[in-house]
N, C-alpha and C positions, 0 to 999 in steps of 0.2 A: 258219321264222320270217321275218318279210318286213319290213326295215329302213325308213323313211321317206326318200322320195327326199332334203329338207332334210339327214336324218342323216348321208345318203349322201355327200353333198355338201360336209359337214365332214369327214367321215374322211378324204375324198380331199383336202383342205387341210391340216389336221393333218397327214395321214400325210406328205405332201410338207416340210412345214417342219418336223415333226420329225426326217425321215431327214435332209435336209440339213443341220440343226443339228449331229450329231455332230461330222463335221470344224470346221466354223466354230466349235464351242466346244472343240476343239482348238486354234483356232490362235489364239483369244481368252484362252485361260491358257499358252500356252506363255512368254511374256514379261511374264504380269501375274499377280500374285495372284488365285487363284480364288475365293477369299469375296468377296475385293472383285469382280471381277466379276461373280459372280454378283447383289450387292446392287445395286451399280450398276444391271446391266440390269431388276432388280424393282422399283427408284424409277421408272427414267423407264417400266415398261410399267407401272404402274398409271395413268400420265396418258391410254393409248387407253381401258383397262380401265374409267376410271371417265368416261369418256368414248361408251362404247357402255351402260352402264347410263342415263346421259341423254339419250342419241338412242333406248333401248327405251322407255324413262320407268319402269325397275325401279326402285322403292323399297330404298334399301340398311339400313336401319332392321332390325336384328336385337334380339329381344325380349331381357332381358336374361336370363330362363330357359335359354334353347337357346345361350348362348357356350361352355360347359362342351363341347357336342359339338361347338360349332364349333370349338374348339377340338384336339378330338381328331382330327376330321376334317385339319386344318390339321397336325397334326400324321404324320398315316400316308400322308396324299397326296401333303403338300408337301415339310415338313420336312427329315423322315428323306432321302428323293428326291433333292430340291436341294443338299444341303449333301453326301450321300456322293460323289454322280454328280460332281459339280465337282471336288472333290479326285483319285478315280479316275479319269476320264479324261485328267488332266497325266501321266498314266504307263502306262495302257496303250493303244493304238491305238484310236482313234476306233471301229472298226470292232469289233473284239473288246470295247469296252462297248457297244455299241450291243446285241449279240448278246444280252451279259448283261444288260443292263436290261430286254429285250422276253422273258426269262423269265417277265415278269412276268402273264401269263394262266396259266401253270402253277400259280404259287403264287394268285392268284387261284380258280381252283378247288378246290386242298388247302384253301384258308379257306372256300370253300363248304360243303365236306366236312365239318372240321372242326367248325365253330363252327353251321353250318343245318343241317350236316346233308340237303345237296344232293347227291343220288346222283347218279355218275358213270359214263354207258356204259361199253361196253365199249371204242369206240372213243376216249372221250375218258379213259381210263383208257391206253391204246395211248400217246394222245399225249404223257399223261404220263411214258410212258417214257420215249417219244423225247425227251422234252426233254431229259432227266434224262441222259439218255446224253450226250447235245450238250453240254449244259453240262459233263460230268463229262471230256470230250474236253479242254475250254479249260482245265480246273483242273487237268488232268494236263500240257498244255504249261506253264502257267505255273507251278508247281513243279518239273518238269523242268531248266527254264533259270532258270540265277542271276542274268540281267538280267530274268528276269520279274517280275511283280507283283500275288504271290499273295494277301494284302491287300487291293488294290485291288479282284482280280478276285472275291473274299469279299464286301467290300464291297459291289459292282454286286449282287451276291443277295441281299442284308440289302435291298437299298434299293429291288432289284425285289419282294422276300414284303413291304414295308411298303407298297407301292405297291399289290400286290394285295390287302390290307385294305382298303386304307382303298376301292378300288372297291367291296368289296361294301359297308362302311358307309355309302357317297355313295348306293347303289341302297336303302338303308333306310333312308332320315336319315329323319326324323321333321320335323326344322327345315320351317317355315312360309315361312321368306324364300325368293326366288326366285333361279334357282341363279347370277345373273350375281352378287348379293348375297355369297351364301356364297363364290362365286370369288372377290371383291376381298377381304374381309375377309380369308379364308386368305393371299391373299397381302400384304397390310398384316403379318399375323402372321407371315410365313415373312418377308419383307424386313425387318422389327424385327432380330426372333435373328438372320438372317444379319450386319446390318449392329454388332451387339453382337460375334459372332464374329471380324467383317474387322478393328473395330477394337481386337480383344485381342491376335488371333495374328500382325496383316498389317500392325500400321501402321508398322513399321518399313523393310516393303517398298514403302510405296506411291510410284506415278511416274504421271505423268501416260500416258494411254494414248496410244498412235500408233495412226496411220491403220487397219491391221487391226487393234488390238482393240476403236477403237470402234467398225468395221462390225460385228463379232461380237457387241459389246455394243448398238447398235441391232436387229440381227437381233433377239435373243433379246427384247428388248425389245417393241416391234411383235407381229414374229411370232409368238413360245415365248409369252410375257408378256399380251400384248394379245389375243391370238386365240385359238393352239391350244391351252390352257391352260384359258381358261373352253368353248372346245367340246367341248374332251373332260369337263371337267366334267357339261355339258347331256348330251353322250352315255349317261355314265356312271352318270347318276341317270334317264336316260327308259330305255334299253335294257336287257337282264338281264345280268349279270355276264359269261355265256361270251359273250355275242354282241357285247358292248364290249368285251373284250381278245382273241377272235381276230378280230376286225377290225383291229387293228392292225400282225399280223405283217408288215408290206410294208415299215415302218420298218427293223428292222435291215436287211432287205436293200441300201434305199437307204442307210440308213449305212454300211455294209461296201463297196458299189458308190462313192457320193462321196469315203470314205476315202483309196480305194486312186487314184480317180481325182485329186483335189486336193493331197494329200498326199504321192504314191507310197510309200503303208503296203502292207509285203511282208506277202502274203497266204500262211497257209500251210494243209495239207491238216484239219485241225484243224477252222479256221475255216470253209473252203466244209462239211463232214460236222455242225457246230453250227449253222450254219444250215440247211443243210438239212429237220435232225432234228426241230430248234425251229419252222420253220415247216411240219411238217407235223401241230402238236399242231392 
């Protein structure tokens, strides 16, 4: 199967401001509430967001028929995604979520399996091991150790298998509007609930941010929010389910590699054998 050079072109942007995101939303929740940041940085990215649907001339006009799936769509992509991944990365290593959220082609294929009925080689049946080993490595360290955070690291897998749903729903949506459309709305609808959530559980903590967490929160803004966000979208409803999530394994690598580098997160034998495993599904 032979990718679109354009396609090419965003994975390799994506994959880049994704991987680097991990630490940077590290060190954007370690002194601030992470619903609120999270909401924060999904106000101010919907202003590039609805900002390149007017420089494409996309019509953002959704019939009122197809909001039910956009809905659900919003819900298995963004939702579930953003709100786990925030909380769990304030506790385990940038790097060791990273690992566990980019399981997220493995369950993307079980849902193929599952629900289409997408028969799996024999080699991408392999990989599925190997994930499955890799991951089952991190969840044996973090139960192991009583400063771990086995939860968390539970968490990162709930929110990687929603995350591989809702790819294959985005590669069969039905919806008419065009996918920058479907991108801003989902995320109109994921910065609502979040910003309902910051201000139930978080407003007792809020401070005004300092200097690194509002680059973390422009980062994600701009980059996560504005960009990689609706490209992997585009990707993920033009290309077929495996060929958009293993396209992405290079992410954890570069989150695990930025972690340890920006961070100095102690890296242990665990971690290089899950990655490994993971990226050779």
């Amino acid at each position: 199967m032979t990718i679109a050079p354009r396609h090419l072109a965003l994975l390799a942007v994506l994959t880049l401001i994704w991987g680097l995101n991990w630490p940077i939303m590290k060190i954007g929740v370690s002194h601030f509430p992470p619903l609120t940041f999270r909401a924060l940085s999904m106000w101010l990215g919907l202003l590039p967001l609805l900002l390149a649907t007017r420089l494409m001339k996309a019509p953002l006009a959704v019939p009122r028929a197809q909001w039910r799936e956009l809905s659900a769509l919003a819900f298995s992509n963004m939702i579930v995604w953003h709100v786990v991944v925030i909380l769990a990365v304030q506790v385990l290593s940038s790097g060791r979520a990273a690992i566990l959220a980019y399981s997220m082609p493995v369950f993307s294929a079980l849902w193929g399996l599952a629900l289409y009925r997408e028969r799996l080689s024999r080699r991408q049946l392999g990989g599925v091991a190997a994930a499955w080993l890799g991951v089952a490595l991190l969840l044996w360290h973090e139960f192991a150790h009583l400063a771990g955070a086995p939860w968390a690291a539970l968490g990162m897998l709930a929110a990687a298998a929603s995350w591989g749903l809702g790819t294959q729903q985005m590669r069969r949506t039905r919806m008419t509007a065009p996918t920058l459309a479907i991108a801003f709305w989902m995320t109109v609808i994921t910065t609502l609930l979040l910003t309902l959530l910051a201000v139930a559980f978080e407003r007792e903590r809020w401070v005004a941010p300092g200097p690194p967490e509002w680059g973390a929160i422009l980062y994600n803004a701009v980059g996560v929010f504005g960009f990689a966000q609706p490209a992997w979208l585009v990707i993920a409803r033009s290309l077929p389910p495996v060929a958009s999530t293993l396209s992405v394994m290079l992410i954890p690598v570069l989150g695990v590699v930025s972690g340890a580098l920006a961070l100095g997160e102690t890296l242990y034998w665990q971690d290089g054998a899950a990655m490994a495993l993971i990226a050779a599904t």
